[in-house]
C-alpha positions in Angstrom: 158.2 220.6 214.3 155.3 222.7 213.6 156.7 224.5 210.6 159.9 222.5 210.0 159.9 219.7 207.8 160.5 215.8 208.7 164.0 216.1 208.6 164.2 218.6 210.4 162.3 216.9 213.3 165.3 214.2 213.9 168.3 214.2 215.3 171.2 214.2 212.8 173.1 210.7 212.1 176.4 212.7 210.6 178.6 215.2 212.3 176.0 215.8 215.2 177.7 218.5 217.0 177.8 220.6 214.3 174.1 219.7 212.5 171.0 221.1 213.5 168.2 218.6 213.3 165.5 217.4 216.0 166.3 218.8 219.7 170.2 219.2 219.3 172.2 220.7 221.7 176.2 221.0 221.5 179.0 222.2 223.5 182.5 222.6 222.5 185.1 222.9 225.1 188.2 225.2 223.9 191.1 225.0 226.1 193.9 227.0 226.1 196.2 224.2 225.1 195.2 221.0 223.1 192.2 220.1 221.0 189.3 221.3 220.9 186.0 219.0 222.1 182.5 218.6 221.3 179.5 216.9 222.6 176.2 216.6 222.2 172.9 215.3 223.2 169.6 215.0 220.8 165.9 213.9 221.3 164.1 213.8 218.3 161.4 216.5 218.5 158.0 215.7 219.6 154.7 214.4 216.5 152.9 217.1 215.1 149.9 215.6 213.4 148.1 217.6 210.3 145.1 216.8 208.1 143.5 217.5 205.5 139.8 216.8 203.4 139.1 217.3 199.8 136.5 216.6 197.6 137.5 214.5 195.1 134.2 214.1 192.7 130.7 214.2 193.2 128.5 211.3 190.7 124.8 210.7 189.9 122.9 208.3 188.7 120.5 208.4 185.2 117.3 209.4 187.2 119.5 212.5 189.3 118.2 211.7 192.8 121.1 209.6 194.5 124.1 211.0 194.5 128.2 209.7 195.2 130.4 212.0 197.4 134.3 211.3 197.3 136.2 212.4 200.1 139.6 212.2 201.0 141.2 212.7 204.2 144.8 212.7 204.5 146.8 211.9 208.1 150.3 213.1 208.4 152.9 213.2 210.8 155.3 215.9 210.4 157.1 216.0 213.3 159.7 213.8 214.6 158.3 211.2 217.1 155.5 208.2 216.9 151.9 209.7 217.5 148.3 208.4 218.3 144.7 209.5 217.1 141.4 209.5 216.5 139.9 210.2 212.9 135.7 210.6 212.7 134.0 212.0 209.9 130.1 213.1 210.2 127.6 214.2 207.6 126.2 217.7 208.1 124.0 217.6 205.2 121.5 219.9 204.8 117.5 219.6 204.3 115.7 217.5 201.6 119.1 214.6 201.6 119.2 211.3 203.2 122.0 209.5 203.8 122.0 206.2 202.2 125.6 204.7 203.8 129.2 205.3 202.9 132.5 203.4 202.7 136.0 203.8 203.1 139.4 202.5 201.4 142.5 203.0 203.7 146.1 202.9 202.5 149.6 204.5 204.2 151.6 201.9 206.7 149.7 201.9 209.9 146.5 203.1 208.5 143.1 202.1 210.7 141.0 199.4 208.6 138.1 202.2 208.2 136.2 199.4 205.9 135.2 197.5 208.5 134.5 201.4 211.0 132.9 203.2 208.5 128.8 202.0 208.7 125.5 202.9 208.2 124.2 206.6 207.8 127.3 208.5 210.3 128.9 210.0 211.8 131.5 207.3 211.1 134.3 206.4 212.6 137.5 206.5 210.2 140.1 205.6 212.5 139.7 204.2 216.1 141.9 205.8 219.1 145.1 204.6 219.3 145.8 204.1 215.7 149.6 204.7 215.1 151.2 206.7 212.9 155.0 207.1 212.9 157.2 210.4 212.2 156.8 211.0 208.7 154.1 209.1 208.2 151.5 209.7 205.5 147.9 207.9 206.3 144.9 208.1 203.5 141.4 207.4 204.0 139.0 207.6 200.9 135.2 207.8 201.8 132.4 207.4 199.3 129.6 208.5 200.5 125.9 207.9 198.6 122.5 210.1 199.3 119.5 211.0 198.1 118.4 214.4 197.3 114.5 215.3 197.2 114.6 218.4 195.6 110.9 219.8 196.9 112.4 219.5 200.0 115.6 221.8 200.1 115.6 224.8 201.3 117.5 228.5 201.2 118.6 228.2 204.6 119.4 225.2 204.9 121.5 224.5 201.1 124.0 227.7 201.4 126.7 225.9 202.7 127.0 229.0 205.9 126.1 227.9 209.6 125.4 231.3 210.3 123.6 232.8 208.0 121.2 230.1 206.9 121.1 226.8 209.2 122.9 226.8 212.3 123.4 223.0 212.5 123.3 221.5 209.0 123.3 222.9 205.3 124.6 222.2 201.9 126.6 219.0 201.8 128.9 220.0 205.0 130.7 217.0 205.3 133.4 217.1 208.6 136.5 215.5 209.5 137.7 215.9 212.6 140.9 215.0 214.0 141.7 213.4 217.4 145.3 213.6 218.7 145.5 211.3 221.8 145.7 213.4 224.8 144.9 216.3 222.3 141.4 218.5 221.8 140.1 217.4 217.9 140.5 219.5 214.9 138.0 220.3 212.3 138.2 220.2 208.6 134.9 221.4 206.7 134.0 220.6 202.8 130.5 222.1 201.3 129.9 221.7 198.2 126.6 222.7 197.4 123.3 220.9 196.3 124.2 219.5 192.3 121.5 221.2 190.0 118.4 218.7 189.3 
């Protein structure tokens, strides 16, 4: 399931003792005499939840202070059995920003109603724990996020996108998704695009 695709993460539905798919497992009796026979048992093989974030566009308005961020995370579920999660995303921006708020457009069956989770300045809350997702599922969650940028207040350190060779906390316009599989330590995914020119 970790490298395999969907299909390959379920058990197979036509001549099962001879298909590979999911966890199969066949034996064929050969006896001396008489037919041959084969059984088998399958379990489809366990979730494997990915994800990803990309920047989709960055906007400003006519006086270049506030600024739109669109980000989209993406949810999937290659592997070959229901799984559960966790989806936050929090705002590492660097010095001279403000956050202003955000908001968020779901859509994939099963995806967590991040409009009503995703308030005030972050981090936010995408997608509460539990939310479902089923094998092969596909879950989208678009976040918008608006700031303000007061350019006599950035900095080197703290606008070169690197937590270790400028600011060690928050710099450019790290933005963070991370990814909680239930039962599961979170993964990370970082985008830093760095501070549009005034």
């Amino acid at each position: 399931a970790m490298t395999g695709t969907v299909g390959s993460a379920l058990c197979p539905t036509t001549n099962p003792t001879t298909s590979p798919g999911g966890l199969n497992n066949a034996t064929t009796v050969v006896p001396n005499s008489g037919a041959t026979n084969s059984a088998n048992a399958c379990r489809n093989a366990p979730g494997n939840l990915v994800h990803s974030k990309v920047l989709e566009r960055a906007n400003s308005n006519s006086d270049r202070k506030r600024y739109t961020q669109v980000y989209t995370l993406t949810v999937s579920n290659t592997g070959g059995t229901t799984m559960t999660y966790a989806l936050t995303d929090t705002p590492l921006f660097g010095v001279g920003t403000t956050i202003v708020g955000a908001t968020c457009a779901a859509s994939g069956t099963g995806a967590a109603a991040c409009a009503t989770s995703v308030t005030g300045t972050g981090p936010w809350t995408v997608a509460n724990a539990g939310t479902s997702i089923d094998a092969g599922g596909v879950q989208t969650y678009t976040l918008t996020v608006t700031f303000d940028i007061n350019p006599a207040a950035v900095t080197v350190d703290g606008s070169d996108c690197s937590l270790t060779t400028g600011s060690t906390t928050n710099t450019g316009l790290l933005n963070r998704g991370t990814l909680i599989p239930t039962g599961l330590g979170g993964v990370d995914q970082d985008v830093c695009p760095h501070f549009p020119r005034s």
